[in-house]
N, C-alpha and C positions, 0 to 999 in steps of 0.2 A: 719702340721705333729706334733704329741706329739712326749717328749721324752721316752716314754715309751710303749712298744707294751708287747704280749705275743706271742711266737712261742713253735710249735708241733716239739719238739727232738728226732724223735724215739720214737712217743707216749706220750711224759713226757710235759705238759708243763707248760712253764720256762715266767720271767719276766725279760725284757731285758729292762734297762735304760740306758739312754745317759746322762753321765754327763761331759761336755766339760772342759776342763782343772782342773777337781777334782783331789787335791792331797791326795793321799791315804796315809795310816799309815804306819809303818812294820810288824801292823797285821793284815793287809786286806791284804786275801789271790787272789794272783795273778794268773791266770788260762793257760793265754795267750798273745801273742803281735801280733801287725798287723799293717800295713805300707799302708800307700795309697801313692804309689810312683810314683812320677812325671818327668817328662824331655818336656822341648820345650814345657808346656803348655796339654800334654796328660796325662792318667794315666795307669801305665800297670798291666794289669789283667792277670792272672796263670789259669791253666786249672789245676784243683789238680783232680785224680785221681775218681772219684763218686760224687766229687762235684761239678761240674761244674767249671765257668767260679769264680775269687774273686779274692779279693785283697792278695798279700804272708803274710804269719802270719804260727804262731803256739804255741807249748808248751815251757815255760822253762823246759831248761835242769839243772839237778842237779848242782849245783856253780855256776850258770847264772845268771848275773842282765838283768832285762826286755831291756837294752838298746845291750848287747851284745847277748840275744837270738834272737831279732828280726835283726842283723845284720846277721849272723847266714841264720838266715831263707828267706831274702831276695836274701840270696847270693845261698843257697841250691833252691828256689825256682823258684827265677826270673834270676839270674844269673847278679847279679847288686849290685853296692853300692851307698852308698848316704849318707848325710846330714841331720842328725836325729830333727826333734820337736815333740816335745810331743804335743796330741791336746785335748787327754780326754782320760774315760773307760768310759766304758760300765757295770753296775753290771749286773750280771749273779744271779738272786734271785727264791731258786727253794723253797721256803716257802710253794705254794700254790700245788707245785707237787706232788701231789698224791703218784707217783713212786718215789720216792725223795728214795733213800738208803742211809741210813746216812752212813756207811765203806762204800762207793764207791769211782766213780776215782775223782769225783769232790763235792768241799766246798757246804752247805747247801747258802751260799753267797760268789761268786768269783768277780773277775776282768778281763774283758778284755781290756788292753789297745792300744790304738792306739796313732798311729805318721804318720805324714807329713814326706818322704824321698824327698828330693831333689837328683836327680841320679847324682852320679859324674862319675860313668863308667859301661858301660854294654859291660856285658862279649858275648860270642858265649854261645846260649842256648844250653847243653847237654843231657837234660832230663833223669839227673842220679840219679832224687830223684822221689819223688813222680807226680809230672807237668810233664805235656806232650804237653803244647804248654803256649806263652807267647804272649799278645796282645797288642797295644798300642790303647788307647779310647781317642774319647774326651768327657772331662767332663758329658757330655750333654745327651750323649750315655750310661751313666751306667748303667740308670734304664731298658736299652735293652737286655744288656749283662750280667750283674752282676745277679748268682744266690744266690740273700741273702734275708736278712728281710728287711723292711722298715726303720730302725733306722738306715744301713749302711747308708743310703743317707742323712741323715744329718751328720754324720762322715765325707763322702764325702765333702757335703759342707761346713764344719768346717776347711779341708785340704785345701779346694781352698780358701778359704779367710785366708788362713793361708800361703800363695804363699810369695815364697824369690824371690829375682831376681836372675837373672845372673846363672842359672845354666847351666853348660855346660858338656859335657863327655869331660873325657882329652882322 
């Protein structure tokens, strides 16, 4: 599998690269975070509202650093906390996009970042935000369940060779 695919956004499309532990600048522009979140060996996937089945993530909010919107977002999401590692982004490069609006809501070149959560506690799911159900997989099972692109599954497998021990819920 490349690290590099292209996917159809809504008709627009985009160049999606994987770059594994790439540290960015403070002026590469940040788009979103995302957690491949682990406990006992599985990983739990969100039912987000039109999207299917994925891993919790989403947007910073205004005075966010990527490490406190993606906590944020797993807890609004998955209903869980955890044990943060960074594993890579993803650049989001819309150069070749046709439809590309330059004043739109997103960079001509963004970032998605991702992290390894280790769960230290999972709450009761309420389904007060956008998810409407929470799943636990294993590993193996993603490419069944998970509605994404191709370059999720090496993120994936970046998180699982990126495995802490000893996680437990208190």
């Amino acid at each position: 599998m490349e690290n590099q695919t292209f996917v159809d956004w809504d008709g627009q499309i985009i160049s999606l690269t994987w770059q594994p532990y790439e540290q960015l600048k403070a002026s590469d522009l940040v788009t979103s975070v995302h957690g491949y979140c682990f406990f006992d060996g599985k990983l739990v996937l969100v039912q987000v509202n039109g999207r299917g089945f994925n891993v919790p993530g989403g947007h910073i909010e205004k005075g966010e650093v990527p490490e406190q919107a993606l906590r944020r977002e797993i807890y609004e999401e998955a209903y869980i906390e955890g044990d943060l590692a960074y594993i890579g982004a993803i650049k989001v490069d819309h150069s070749e996009n046709e439809r590309f609006m330059e004043n739109g809501k997103y960079p001509k070149i963004g970032y998605q970042l991702f992290y390894r959560v280790d769960i230290t506690k999972c709450f009761p799911f309420l389904r007060q935000h956008e998810t409407t159900a929470r799943i636990w997989v294993e590993p193996e099972e993603v490419p069944y369940v998970m509605n994404d692109h191709e370059i999720a599954l090496l993120v994936l497998k970046e998180a699982v060779a990126n495995k802490k021990m000893g996680s437990t819920i208190e």
